[in-house]
MARBA-3410 file (N, C-alpha, C, O; in Angstrom, 1 decimal):
205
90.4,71.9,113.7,89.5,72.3,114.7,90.1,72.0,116.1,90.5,70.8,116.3 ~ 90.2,73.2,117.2,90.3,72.5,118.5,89.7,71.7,119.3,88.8,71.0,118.9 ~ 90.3,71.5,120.6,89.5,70.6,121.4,88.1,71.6,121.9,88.0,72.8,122.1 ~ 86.9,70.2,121.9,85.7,70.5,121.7,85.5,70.5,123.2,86.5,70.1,123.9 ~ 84.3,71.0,123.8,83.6,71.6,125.3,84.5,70.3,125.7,85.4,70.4,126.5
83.8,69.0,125.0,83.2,67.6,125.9,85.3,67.4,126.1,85.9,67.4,127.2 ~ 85.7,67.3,125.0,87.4,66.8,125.1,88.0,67.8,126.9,88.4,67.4,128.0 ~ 87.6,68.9,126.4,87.9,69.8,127.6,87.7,69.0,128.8,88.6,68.6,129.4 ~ 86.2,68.7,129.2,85.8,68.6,130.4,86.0,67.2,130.6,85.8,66.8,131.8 ~ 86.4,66.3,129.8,86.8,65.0,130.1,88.4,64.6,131.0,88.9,63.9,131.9
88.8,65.9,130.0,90.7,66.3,130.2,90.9,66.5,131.9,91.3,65.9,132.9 ~ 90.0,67.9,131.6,89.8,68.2,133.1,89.2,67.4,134.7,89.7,67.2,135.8 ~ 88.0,67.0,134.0,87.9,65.8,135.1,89.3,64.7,135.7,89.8,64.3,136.8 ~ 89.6,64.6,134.4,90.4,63.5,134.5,91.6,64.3,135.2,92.2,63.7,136.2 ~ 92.0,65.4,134.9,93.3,66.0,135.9,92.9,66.2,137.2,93.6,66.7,138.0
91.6,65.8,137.5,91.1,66.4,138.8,90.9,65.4,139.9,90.7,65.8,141.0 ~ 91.0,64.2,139.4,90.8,63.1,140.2,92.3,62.7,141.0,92.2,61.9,142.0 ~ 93.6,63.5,140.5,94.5,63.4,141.1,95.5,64.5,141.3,96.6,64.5,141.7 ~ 94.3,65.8,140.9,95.1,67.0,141.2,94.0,67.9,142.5,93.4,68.8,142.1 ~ 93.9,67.7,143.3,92.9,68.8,144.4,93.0,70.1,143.6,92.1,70.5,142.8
94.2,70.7,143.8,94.0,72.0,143.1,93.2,72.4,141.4,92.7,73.4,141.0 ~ 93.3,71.4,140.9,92.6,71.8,139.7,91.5,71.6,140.2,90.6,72.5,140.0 ~ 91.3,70.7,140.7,89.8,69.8,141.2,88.8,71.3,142.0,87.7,71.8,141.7 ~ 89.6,71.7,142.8,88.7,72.8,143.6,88.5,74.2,142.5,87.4,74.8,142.3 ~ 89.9,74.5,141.8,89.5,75.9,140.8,88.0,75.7,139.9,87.1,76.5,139.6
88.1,74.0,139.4,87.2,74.0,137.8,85.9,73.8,138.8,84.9,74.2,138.1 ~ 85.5,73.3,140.1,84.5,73.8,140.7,84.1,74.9,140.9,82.9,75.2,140.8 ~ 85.4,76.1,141.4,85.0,77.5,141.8,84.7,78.2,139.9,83.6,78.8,139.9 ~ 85.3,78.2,139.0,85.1,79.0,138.1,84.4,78.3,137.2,83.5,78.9,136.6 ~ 84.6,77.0,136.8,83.5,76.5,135.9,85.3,75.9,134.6,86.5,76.1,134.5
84.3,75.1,134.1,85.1,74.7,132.3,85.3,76.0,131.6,84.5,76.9,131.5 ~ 86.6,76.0,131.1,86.5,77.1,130.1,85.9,76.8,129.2,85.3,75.7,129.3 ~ 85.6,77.6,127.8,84.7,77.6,126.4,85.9,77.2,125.4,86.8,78.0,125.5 ~ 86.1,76.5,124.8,87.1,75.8,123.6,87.2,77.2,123.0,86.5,78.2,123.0 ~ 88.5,76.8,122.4,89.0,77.9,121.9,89.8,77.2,120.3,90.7,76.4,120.4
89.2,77.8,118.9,88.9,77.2,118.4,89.2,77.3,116.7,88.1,77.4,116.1 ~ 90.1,77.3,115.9,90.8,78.1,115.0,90.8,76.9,113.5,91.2,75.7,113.6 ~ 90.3,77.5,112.3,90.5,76.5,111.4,91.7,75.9,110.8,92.9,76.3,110.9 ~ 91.4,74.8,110.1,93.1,74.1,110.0,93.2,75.0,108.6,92.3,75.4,107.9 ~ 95.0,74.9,108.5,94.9,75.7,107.1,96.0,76.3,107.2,96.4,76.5,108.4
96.6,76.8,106.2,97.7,78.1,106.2,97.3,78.8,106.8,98.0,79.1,107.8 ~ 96.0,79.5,106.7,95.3,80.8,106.5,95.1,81.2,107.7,94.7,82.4,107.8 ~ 95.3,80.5,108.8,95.1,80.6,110.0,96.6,81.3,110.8,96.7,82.2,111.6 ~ 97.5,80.5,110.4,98.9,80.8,110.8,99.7,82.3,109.7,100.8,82.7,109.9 ~ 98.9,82.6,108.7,98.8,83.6,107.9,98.1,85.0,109.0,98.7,86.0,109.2
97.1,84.8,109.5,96.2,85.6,110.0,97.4,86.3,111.4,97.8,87.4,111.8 ~ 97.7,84.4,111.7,98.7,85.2,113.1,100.0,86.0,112.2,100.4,87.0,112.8 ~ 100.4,85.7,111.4,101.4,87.0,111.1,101.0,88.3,111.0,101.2,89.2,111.8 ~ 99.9,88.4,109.7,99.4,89.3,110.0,99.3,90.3,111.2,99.6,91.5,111.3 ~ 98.8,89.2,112.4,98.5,90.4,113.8,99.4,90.5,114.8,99.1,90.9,115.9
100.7,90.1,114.5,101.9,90.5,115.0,102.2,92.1,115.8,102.3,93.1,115.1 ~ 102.2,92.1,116.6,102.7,93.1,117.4,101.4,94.4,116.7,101.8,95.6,116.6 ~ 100.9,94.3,116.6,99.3,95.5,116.0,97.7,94.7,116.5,97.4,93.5,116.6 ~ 97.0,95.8,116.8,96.2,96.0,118.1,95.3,94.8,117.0,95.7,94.6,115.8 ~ 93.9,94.1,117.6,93.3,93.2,116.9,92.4,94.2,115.8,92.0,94.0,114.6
92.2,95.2,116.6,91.2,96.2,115.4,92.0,96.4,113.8,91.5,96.2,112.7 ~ 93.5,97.0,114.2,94.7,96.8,113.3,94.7,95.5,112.3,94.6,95.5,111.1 ~ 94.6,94.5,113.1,95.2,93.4,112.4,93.7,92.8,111.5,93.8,91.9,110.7 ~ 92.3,93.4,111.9,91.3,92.4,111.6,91.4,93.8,110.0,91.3,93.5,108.8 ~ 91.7,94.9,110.3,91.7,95.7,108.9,92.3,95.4,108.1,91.9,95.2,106.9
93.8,95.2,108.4,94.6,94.4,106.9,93.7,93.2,106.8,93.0,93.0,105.8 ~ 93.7,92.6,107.4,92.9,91.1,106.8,92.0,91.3,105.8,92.0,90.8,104.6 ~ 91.0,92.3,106.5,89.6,92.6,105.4,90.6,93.0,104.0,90.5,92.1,103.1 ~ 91.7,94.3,103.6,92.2,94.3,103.1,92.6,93.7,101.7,92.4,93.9,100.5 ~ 93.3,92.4,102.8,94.2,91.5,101.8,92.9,90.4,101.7,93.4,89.3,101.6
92.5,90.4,101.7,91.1,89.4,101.4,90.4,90.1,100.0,90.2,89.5,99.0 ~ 90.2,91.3,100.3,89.4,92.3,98.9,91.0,92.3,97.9,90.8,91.7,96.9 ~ 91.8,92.6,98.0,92.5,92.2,97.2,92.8,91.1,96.4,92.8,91.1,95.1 ~ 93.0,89.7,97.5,93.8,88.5,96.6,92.2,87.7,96.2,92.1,86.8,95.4 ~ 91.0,88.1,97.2,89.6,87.5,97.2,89.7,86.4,97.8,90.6,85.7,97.8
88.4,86.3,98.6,88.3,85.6,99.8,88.9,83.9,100.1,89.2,83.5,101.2 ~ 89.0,83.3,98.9,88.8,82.1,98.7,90.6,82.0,98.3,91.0,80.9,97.9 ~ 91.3,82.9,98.5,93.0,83.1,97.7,93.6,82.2,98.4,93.3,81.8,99.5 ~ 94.8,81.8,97.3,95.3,80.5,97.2,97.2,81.0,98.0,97.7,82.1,97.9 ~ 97.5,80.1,98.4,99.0,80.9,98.5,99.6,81.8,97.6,100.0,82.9,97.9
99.7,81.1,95.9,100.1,81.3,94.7,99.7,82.8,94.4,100.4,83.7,93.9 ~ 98.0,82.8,94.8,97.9,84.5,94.8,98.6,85.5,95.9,98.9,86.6,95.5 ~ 98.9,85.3,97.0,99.8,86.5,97.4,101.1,86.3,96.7,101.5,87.3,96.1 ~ 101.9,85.0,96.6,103.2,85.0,95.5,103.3,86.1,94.8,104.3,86.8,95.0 ~ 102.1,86.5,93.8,102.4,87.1,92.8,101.9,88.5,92.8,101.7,89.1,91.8
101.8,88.9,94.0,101.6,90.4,94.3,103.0,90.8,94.6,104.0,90.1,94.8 ~ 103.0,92.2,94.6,104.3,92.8,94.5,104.0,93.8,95.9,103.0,94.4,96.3 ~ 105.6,93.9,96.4,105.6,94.7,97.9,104.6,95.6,97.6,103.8,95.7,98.5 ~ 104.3,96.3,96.5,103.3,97.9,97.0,102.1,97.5,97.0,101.4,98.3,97.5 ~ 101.5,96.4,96.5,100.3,95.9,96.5,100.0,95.1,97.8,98.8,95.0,98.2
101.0,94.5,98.7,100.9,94.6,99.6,101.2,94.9,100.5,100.8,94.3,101.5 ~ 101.8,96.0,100.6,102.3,97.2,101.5,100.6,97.9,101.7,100.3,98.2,102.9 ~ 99.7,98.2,100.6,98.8,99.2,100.5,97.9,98.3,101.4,97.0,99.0,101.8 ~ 97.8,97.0,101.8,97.1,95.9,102.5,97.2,96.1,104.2,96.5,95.8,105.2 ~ 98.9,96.7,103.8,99.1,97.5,105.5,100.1,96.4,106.1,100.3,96.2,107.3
100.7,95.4,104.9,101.4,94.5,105.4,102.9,94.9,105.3,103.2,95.3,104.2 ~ 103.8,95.0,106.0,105.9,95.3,106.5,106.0,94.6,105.6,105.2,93.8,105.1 ~ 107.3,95.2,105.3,108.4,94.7,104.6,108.6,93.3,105.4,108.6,92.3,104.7 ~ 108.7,93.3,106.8,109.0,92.0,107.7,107.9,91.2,107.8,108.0,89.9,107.9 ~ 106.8,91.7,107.8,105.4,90.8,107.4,104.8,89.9,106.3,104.2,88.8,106.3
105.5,91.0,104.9,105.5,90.1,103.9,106.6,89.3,103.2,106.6,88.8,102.1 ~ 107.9,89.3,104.3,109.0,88.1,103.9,108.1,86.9,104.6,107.9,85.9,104.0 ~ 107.7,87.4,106.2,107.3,86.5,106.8,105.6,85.7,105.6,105.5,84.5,105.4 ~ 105.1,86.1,105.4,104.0,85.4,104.5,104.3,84.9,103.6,103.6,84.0,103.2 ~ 105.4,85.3,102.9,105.8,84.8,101.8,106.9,83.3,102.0,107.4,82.5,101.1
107.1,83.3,102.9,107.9,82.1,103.5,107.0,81.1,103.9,107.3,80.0,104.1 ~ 106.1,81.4,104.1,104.6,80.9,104.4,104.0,80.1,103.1,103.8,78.9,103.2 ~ 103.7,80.7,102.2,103.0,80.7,101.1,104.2,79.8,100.3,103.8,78.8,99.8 ~ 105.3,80.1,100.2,106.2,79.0,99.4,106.6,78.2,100.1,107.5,77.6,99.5 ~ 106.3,77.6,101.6,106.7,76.5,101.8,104.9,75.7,101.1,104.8,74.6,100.6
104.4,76.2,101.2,103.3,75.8,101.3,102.9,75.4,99.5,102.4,74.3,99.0 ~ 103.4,76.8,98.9,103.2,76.1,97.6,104.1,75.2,96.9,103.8,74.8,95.8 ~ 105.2,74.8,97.6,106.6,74.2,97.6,106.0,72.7,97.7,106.5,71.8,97.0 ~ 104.9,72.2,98.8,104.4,71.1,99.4,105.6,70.6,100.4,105.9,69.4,100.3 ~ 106.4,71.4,101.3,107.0,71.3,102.0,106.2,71.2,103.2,106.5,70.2,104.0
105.3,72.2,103.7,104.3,72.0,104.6,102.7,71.5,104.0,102.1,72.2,103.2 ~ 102.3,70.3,104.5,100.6,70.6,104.2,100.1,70.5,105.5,100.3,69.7,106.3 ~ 99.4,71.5,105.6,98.3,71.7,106.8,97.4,70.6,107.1,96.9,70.4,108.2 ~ 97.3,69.8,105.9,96.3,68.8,106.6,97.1,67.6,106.4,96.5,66.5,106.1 ~ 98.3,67.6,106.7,99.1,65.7,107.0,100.3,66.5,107.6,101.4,66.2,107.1
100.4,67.4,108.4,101.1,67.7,109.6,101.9,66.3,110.3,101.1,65.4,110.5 ~ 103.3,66.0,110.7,103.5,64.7,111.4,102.6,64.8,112.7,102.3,65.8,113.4 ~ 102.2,63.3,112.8,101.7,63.0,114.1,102.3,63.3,115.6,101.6,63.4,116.6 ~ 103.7,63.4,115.5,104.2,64.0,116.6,104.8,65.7,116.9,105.4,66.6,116.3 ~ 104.3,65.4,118.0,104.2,67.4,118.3,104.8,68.0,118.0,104.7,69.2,117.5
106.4,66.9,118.6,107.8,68.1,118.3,107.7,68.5,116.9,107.5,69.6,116.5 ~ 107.8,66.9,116.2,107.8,66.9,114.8,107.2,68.1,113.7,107.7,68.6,112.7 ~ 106.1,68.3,114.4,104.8,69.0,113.6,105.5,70.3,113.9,106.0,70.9,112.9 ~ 105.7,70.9,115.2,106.4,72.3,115.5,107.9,72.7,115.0,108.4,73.8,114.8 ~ 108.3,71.0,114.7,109.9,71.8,114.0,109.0,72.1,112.7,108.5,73.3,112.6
108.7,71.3,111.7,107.8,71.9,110.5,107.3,73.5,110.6,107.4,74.2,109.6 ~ 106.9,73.8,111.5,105.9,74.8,111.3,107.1,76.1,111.1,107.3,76.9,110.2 ~ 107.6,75.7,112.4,108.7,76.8,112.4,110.1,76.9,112.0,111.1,77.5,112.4 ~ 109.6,75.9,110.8,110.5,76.8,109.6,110.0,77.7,109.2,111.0,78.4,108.8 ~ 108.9,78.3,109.0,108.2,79.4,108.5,108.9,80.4,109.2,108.9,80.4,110.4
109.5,81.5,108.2,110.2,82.5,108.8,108.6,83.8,109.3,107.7,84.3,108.6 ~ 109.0,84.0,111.0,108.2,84.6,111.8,107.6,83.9,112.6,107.2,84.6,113.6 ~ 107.4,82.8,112.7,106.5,81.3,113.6,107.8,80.6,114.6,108.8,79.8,114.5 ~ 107.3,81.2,115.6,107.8,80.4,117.0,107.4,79.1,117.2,106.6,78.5,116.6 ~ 108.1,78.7,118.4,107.0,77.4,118.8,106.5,77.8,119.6,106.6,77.0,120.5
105.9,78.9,120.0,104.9,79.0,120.3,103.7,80.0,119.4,102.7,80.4,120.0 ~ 104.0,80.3,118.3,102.7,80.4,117.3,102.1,79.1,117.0,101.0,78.7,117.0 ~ 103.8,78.3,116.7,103.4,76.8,116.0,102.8,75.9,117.4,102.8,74.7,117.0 ~ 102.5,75.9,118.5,102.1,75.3,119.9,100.7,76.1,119.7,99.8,75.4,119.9 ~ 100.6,77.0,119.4,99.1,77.4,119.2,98.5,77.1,118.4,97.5,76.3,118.7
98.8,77.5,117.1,97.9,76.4,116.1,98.1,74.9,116.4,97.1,74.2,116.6 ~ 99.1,74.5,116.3,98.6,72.9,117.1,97.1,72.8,117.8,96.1,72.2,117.5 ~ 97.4,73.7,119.0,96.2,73.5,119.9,94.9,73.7,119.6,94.0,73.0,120.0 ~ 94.9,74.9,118.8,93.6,76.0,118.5,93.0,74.8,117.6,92.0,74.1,117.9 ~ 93.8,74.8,116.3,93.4,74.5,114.9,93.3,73.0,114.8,92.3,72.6,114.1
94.1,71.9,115.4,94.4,70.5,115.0,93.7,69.8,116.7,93.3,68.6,116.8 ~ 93.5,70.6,117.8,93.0,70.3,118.9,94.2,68.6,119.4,93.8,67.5,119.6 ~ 95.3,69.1,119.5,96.3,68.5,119.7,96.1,68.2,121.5,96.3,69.1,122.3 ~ 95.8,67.0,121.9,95.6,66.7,123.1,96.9,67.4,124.4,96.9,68.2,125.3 ~ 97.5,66.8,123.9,98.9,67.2,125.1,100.0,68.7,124.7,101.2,68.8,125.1
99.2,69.5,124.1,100.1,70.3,123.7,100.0,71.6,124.8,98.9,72.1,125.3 ~ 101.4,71.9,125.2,101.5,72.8,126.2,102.6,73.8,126.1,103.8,73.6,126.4 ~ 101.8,75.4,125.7,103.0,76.8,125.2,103.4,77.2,126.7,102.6,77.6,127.5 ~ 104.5,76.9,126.9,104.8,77.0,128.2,105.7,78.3,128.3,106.1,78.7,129.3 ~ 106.2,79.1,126.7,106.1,80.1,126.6,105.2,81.2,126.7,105.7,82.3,126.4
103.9,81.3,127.0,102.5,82.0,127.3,102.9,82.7,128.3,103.3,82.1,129.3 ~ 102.9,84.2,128.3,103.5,84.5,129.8,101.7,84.2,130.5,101.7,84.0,131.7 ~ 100.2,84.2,129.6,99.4,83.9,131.0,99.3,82.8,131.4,98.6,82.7,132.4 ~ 99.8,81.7,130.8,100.2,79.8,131.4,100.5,80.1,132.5,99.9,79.8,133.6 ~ 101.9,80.9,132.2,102.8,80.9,133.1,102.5,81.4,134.9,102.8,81.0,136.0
101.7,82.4,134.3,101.1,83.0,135.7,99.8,82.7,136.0,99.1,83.2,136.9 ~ 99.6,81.4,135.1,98.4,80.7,135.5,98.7,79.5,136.5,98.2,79.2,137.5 ~ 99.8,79.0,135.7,100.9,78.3,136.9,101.1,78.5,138.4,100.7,78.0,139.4 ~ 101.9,79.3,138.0,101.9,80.6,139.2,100.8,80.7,140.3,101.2,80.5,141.4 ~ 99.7,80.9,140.2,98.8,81.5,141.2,98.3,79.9,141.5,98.1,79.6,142.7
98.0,78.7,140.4,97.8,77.6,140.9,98.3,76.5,141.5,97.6,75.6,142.0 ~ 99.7,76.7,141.2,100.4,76.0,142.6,100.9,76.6,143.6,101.7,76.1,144.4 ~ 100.3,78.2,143.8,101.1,78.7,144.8,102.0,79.0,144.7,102.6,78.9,145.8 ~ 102.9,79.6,143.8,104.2,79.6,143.7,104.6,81.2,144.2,103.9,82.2,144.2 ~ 105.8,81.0,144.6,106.4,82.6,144.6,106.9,83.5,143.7,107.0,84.7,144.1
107.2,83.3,142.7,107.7,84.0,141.4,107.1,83.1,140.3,107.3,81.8,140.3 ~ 106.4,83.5,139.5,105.8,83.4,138.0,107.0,82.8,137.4,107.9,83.6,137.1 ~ 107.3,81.3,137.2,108.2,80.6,136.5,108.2,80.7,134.9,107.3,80.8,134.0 ~ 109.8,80.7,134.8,109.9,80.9,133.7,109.6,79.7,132.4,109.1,78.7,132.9 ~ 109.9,79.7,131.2,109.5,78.8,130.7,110.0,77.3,130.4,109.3,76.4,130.0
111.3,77.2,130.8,111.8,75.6,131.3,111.0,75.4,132.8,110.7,74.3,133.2 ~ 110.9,76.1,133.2,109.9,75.4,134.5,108.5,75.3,134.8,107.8,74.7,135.6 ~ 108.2,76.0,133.8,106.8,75.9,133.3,106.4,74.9,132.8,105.4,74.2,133.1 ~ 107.7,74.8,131.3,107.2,73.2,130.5,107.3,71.5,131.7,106.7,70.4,131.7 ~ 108.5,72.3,132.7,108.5,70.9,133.8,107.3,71.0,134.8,106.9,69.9,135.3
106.8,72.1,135.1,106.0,71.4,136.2,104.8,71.5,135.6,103.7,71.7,136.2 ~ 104.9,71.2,133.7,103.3,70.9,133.1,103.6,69.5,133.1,102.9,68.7,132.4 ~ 104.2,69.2,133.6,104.4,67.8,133.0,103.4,66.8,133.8,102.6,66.0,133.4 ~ 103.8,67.0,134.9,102.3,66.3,136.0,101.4,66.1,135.4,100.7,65.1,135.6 ~ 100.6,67.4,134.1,99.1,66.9,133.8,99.1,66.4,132.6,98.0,66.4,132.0
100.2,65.7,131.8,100.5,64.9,130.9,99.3,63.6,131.4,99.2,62.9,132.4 ~ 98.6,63.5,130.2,98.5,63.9,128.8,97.5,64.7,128.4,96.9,64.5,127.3 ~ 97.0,65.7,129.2,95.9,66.4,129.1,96.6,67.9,129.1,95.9,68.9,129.1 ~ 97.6,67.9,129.1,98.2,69.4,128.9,97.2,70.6,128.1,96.8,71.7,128.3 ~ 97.3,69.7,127.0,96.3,70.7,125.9,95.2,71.7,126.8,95.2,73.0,126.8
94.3,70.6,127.5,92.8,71.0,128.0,93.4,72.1,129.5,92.6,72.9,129.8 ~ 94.6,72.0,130.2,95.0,72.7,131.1,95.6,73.9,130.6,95.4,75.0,131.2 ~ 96.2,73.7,130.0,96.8,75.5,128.6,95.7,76.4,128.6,95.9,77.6,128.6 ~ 94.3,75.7,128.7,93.3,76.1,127.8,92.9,76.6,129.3,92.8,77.8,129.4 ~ 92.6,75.9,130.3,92.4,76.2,131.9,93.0,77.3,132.7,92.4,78.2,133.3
94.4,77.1,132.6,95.5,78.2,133.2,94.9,79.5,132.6,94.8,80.4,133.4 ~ 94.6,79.7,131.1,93.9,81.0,130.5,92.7,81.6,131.5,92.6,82.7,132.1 ~ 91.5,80.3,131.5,90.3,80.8,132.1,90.6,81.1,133.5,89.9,81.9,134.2 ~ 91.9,80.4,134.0,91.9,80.8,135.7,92.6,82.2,135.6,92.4,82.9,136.5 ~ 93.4,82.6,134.5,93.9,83.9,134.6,92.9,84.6,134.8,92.7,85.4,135.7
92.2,84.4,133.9,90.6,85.4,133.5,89.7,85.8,134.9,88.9,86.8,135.0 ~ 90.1,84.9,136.0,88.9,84.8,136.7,89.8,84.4,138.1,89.7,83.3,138.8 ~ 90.9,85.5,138.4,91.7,85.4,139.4,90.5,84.6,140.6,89.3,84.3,140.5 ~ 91.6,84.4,142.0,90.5,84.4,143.4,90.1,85.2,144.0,90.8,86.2,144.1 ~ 88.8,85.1,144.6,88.2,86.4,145.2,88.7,86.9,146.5,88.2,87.9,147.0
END
């Protein structure tokens, strides 16, 4: 589970006591709403799933492959489906290498979702071994699913341009300068990832 309202607004306060600018935005727009993903394969399954296809797209295969392998399915059950069974689920050829890299690291006990290493890098090289998972899918589940305090996708192009509009910057930084000038809100990165989104949301007037 992610970070909760209270984690958020503690994060935030606390970035605010020595940042003005965060300090005046989380006055003008408010706390964002946690954002909030279960721990599990199934979660980082879902993001393959919705890979480059619209969410209406990606929530139909889901229903799909759910009525298929049934709701409660185990890695071992997609294992043993064959491409046309899930092809008819609406899942690529590239979608179901990628799941199935998924499901055998998983059924392998190479990855377990619930004893992830305690350190970030650590956890994100793990993840993305999974063929299809960036670190920045694996930086999201971090955040969403495990509520990883200091975690910061500084690959996000709206971080980035959340960045951007909040220190004033002249060009929308790319992502080595993104991950450096998150570094100031170390160790609350997590709860500002989560900020930079709501300030996209809710440009200045």
């Amino acid at each position: 589970m992610g970070l909760t309202a209270e984690q958020i607004k503690t994060a935030l306060d606390a970035v605010s006591e020595t940042d003005p600018r965060v300090a005046g935005e989380v006055a003008r727009i408010g706390y964002p709403e946690p954002r909030l993903r279960d721990r599990g394969y199934k979660t980082l399954l879902r993001t393959i799933v919705g890979q480059q296809v619209s969410v209406a797209a990606a929530s139909s295969m889901w229903n799909r492959l759910e009525a298929e392998l049934g709701e409660d399915f185990t890695p071992d059950c997609l294992l043993k489906r064959d491409f046309d069974t899930l092809r008819a689920c609406g899942l690529s050829r590239q979608k179901q290498g990628y799941a199935r890299s998924l499901c055998e690291l998983v059924d392998a006990g190479q990855i377990d979702f619930h004893a992830l290493p305690a350190d970030d890098e650590e956890a994100i090289e793990q993840l993305t071994m999974i063929k299809g998972i960036g670190r920045w899918s694996a930086e999201i589940y971090l955040l969403f699913a495990e509520g990883r305090t200091d975690i910061w996708p500084a690959g996000d192009l709206a971080v980035q341009e959340g960045v951007k509009r909040l220190l004033e910057l002249d060009e929308r930084p790319k992502e080595k300068e993104t991950r450096e000038l998150g570094e100031r809100w170390a160790p609350h990165r997590g709860a500002m990832a989560i900020f930079t989104w709501h300030f996209y949301a809710n440009p200045a007037l």
